[in-house]
C-alpha positions in Angstrom: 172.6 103.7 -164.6 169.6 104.2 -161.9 170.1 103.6 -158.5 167.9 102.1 -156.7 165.8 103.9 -154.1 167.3 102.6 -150.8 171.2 104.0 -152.5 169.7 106.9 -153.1 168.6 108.1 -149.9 172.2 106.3 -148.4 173.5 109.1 -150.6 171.5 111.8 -149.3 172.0 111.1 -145.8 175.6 110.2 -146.0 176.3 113.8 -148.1 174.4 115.4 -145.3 176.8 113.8 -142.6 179.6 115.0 -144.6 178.3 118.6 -145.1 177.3 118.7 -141.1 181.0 117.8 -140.6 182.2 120.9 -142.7 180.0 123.1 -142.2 179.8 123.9 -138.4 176.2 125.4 -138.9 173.5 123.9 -139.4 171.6 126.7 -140.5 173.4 127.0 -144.1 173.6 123.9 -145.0 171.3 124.0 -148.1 169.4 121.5 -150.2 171.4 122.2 -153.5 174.9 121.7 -151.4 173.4 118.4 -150.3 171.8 117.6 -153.8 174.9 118.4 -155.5 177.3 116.2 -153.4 174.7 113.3 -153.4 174.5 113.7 -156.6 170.9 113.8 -156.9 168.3 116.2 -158.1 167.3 118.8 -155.6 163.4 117.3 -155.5 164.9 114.4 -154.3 165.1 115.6 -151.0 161.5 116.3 -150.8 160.5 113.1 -152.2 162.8 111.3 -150.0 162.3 113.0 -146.8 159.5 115.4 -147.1 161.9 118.3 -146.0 165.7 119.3 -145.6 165.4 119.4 -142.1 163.9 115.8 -141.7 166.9 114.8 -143.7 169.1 116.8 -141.6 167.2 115.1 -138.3 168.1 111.5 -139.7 171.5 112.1 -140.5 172.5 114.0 -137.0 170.3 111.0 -135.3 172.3 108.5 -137.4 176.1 109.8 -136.1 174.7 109.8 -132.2 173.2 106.3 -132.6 176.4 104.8 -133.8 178.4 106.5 -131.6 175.6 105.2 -128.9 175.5 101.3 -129.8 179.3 101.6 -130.3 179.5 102.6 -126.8 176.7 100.6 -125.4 178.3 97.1 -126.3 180.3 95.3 -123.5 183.3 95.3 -125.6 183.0 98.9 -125.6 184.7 99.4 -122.1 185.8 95.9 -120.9 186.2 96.7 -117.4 182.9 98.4 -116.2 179.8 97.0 -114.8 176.5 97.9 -117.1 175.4 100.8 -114.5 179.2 102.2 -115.3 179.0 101.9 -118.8 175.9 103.7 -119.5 177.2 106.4 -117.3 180.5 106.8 -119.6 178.1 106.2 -122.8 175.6 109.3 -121.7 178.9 111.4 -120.9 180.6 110.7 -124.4 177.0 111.2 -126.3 176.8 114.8 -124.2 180.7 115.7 -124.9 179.2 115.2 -128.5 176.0 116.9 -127.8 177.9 120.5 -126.6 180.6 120.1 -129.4 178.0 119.9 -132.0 175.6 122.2 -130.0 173.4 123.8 -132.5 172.6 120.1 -134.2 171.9 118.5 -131.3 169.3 121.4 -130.3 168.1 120.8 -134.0 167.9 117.1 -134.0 166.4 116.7 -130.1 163.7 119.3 -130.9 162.8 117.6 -134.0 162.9 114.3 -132.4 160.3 115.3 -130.0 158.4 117.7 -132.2 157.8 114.6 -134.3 157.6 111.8 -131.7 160.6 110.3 -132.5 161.4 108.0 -129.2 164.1 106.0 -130.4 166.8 107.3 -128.9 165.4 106.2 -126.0 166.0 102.3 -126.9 169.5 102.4 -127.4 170.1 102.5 -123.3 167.1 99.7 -122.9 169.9 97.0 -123.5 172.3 98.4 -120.7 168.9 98.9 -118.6 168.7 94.9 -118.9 171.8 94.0 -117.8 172.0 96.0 -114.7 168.3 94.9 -113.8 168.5 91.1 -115.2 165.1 89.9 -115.0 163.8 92.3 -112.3 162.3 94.7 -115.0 159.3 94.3 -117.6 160.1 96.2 -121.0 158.1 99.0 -119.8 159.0 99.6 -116.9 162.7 99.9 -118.8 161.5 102.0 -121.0 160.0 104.5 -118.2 164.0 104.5 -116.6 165.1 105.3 -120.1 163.1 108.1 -120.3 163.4 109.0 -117.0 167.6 109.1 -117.9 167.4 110.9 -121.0 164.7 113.5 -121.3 166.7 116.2 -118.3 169.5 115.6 -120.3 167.5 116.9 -123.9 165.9 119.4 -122.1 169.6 120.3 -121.0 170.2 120.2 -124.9 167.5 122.3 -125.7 167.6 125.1 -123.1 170.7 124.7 -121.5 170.4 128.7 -119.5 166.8 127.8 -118.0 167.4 124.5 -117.2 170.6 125.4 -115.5 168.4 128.3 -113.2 166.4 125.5 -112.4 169.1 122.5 -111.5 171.9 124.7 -111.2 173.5 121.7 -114.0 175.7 124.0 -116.0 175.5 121.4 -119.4 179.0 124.0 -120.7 180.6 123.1 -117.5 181.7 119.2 -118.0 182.7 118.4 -114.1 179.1 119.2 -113.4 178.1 117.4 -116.7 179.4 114.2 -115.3 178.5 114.8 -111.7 174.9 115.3 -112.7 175.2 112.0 -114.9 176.5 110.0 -112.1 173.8 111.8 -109.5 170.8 111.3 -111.8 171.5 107.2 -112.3 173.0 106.6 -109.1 169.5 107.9 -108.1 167.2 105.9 -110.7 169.0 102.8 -110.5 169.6 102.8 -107.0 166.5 103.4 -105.7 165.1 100.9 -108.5 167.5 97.9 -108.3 166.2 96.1 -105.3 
């Protein structure tokens, strides 16, 4: 029985989301493990995704954006504004970020190696409700960015840019403080 081509890379990306969840690094996680519990041949991978690590990219980016539209809809936190929400959505998506720190390093330095920018559009929705109709797309798209790329740089080289912030991204007080500082400042001094 053949699968068709959109299964088979389901398969491969959910038996790399399994194998990320066992195996704690990233680094030996292999194609034949992920071939063999896909249950697919080990080209596969290459055909699919040109390379184990963009498969690995996709599935570490496809855990954080679920966890990120989960926590971006209203219903997500009933009781908070849009500027609160996005603050507790960034702080649960870095809680994630340092318990899974070696694939979000992987997965953020791929993202931007490759000019992958949509993790950047999963905020843009919270972005319109706290500025209603104030805002053009880009100039919601600039405050996403403006949000998130400290806090992948953070990911990425935590030690440097902790000399340079004094944000300790380990520390998750200071986590949160810098959070609530760096939107308090964007939105703030954006919102009127």
């Amino acid at each position: 029985m053949n699968r068709n081509e959109k299964d088979v890379r389901q398969c491969m990306i959910k038996a790399t989301i399994e194998l990320l969840n066992e195996i704690p690094d990233i680094e030996k996680i292999t194609v034949r493990q992920i071939a063999k519990r896909a249950k697919v041949g080990v080209g596969s991978i290459n055909y699919h995704f040109n390379s184990k690590d963009n498969l690995l990219s996709i599935a570490v980016r496809d855990v954080l954006a679920e966890m990120a539209i989960n926590l971006s809809k209203p219903t997500a936190n009933l009781n908070l504004n849009p500027r609160d929400r996005l603050k507790t959505m960034l702080k649960e998506l870095c809680n994630a970020a340092v318990t899974n720190e070696k694939l979000t390093q992987f997965m953020v330095t791929h993202d931007i190696l490759s000019g992958n920018m949509h993790a950047l559009l999963y905020i843009i929705p919270i972005l319109k409700e706290i500025f209603k109709d104030k805002k053009e797309e880009i100039e919601l798209r600039v405050i996403a960015l403006q949000i998130l790329q400290p806090l992948q740089v953070a990911a990425i080289a935590p030690t440097a840019f902790c000399m340079y912030s004094s944000f300790n991204l380990y520390d998750k007080k200071a986590r949160n403080q810098f959070i609530d500082q760096l939107l308090d400042n964007l939105i703030n001094e954006r919102k009127e």
